[in-house]
N, C-alpha and C positions, 0 to 999 in steps of 0.2 A: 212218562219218565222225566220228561221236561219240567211237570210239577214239582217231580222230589228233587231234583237237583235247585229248583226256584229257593224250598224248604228247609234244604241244607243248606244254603246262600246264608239265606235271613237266621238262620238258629248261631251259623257259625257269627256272622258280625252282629246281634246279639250276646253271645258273649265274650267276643272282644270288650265291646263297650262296656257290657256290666262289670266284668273285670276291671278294666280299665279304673272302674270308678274305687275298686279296691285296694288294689297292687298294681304296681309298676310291671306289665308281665312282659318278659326278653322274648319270651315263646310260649303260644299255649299246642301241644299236642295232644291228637286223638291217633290210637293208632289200636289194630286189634289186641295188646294186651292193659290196656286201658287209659287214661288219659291222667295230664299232666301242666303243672304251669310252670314253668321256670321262671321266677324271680328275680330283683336288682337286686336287692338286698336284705338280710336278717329282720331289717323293722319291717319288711312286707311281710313277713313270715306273721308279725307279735299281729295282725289285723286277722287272722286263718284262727280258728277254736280248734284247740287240740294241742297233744303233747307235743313237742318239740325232739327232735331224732338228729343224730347227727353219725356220720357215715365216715368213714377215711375214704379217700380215694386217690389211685395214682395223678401226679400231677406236678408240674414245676411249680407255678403260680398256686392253682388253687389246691389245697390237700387237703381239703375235708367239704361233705356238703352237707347241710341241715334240712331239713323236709318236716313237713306237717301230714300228713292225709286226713282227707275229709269226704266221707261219701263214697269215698272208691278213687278220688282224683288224688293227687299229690304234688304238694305246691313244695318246691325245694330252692335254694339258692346256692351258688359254689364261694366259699370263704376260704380266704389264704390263711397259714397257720397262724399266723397272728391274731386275725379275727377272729378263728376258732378260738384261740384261750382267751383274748377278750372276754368272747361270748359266755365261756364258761368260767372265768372269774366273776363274770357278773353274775350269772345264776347262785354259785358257789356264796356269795355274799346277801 
C-alpha cells in the first residue's frame, strides 16, 4: 500500500509541474466525477486545443466562466462581466 501512495505522490507533482509549465493553474482537482484545472486567466485558456464554452454563473464579482475540456479534464477560469464581453467582442470581430 505504501507503494501506491509513493505512485500517487510522484504522478500528482508530476503534473503540477507539467502543468505548471502550461497554464498558471489556481487549483488542479481530481475528485470522483472527474478532473479539472482552474485557471488565472482567459489567455491560459488560448494555450488548451479545443472550443472555447462559456457559462453564467451566480456571482457578485465573477458572472460568467469559460472552460475548454480536453480528454475528459476541463480547464475553466471565472471572468467578471466585463471580461466576458471583452472576451466576446473580440471573438465577434
Amino acid at each position: 500500500m505504501a507503494n501506491k501512495v509513493l505512485e500517487i505522490c510522484d504522478a500528482i507533482e508530476l503534473t503540477r509541474e507539467v502543468t505548471m509549465e502550461i497554464v498558471r493553474p489556481l487549483a488542479i482537482t481530481i475528485d470522483p466525477d472527474g478532473s479539472s484545472v482552474h485557471v488565472k486567466s482567459i489567455r491560459d485558456l488560448e494555450q488548451i486545443p479545443g472550443t472555447l464554452k462559456f457559462e453564467e454563473r451566480d456571482g457578485d464579482v465573477y458572472t460568467h466562466n469559460a472552460s475548454k475540456t480536453i480528454c475528459g479534464v476541463r480547464f475553466f477560469c471565472l471572468l467578471t462581466r466585463d471580461e466576458y464581453e471583452a472576451v466576446r467582442l473580440q471573438e465577434a470581430s
